[in-house]
C-alpha positions as CSV (number, residue, x, y, z in Angstrom):
1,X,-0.2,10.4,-19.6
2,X,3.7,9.9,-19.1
3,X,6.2,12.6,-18.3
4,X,9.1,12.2,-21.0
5,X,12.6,11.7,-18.5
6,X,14.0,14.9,-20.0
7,X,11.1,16.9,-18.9
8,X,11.0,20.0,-16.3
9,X,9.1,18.0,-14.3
10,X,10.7,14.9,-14.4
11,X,14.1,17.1,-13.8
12,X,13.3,19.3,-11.0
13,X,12.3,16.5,-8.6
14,X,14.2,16.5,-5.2
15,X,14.7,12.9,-5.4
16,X,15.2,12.7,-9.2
17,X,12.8,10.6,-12.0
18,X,13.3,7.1,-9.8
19,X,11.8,8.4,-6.8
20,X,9.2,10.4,-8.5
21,X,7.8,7.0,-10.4
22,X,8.2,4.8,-7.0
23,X,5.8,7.8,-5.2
24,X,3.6,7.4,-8.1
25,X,3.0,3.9,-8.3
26,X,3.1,4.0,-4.1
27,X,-0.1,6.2,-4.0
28,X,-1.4,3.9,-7.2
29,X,-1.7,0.7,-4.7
30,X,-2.7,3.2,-1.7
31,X,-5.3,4.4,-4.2
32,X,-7.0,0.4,-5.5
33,X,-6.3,-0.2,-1.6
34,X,-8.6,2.2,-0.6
35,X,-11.4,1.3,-3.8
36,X,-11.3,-2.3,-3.4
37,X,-9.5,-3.9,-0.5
38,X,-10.7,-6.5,1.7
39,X,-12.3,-5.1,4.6
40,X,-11.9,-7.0,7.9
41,X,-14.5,-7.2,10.7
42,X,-13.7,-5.1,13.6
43,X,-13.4,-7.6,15.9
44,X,-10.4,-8.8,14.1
45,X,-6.9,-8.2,13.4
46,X,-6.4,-7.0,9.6
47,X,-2.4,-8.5,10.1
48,X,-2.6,-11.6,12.2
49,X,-6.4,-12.6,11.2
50,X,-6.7,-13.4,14.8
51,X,-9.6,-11.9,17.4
52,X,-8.7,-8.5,18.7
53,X,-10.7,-9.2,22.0
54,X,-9.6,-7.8,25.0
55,X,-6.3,-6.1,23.1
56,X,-5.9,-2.5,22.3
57,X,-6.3,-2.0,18.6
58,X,-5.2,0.2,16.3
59,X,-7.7,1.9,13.6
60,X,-6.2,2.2,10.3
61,X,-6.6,5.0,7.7
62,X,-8.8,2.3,5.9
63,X,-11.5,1.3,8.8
64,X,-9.5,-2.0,9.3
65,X,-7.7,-2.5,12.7
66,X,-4.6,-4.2,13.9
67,X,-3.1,-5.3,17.3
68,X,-1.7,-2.8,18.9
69,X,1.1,-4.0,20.9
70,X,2.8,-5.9,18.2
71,X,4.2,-3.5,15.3
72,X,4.0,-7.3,13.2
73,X,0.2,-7.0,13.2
74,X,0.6,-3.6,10.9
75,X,3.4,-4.8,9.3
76,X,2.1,-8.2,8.2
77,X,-1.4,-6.2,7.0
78,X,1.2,-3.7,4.8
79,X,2.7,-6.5,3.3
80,X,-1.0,-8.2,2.5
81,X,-2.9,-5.3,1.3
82,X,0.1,-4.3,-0.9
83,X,0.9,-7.6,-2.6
84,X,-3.0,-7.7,-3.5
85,X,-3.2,-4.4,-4.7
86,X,0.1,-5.1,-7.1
87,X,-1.7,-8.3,-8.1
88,X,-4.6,-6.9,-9.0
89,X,-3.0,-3.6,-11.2
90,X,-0.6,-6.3,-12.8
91,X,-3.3,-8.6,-14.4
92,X,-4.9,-4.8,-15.9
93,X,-1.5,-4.2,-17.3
94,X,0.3,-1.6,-14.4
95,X,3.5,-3.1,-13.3
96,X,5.9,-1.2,-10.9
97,X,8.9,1.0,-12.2
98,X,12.3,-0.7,-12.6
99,X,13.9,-1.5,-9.4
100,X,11.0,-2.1,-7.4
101,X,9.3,-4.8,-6.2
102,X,6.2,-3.6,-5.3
């Protein structure tokens, strides 16, 4: 189902129609994320691929963990698990809203 641009819904948003579509597709990749992506072993770093060893780690919403006195680790594993969850809803036909990138 899409909601027509000139609808109440699509109106009464606090961001406006934009912000509404980028949420949606947002909790789209959060959503094949969470269905099908890669799960790592626990003794390694979901962002760097390297061992977590003696480090602190950081659990993840998803059971994966990162490093966690680099904020790169969890950025680097954002950046992964979204560009494979954008690949994978592009090849069934589900590409982002105008003016983003994924």
């Amino acid at each position: 189902m899409r909601i027509q641009r000139g609808s109440p819904i699509g109106s009464c948003a606090v961001g406006g129609w934009q912000d509404a579509e980028a949420l949606a597709y947002a909790e789209l990749l959060y959503e094949w994320h969470l269905r099908h992506g890669r799960q790592w072993p626990q003794s390694q770093c979901a962002g760097c691929g390297e061992l977590i060893a003696d480090h602190r780690a950081l659990t993840l919403t998803d059971g994966n963990q990162v490093h966690f006195e680099s904020i790169d680790c969890v950025l680097l594993y954002g950046d992964s698990w979204r560009a494979a969850a954008a690949a994978a809803l592009h090849r069934l036909g589900l590409d982002p809203p105008p003016g983003i990138t994924r």
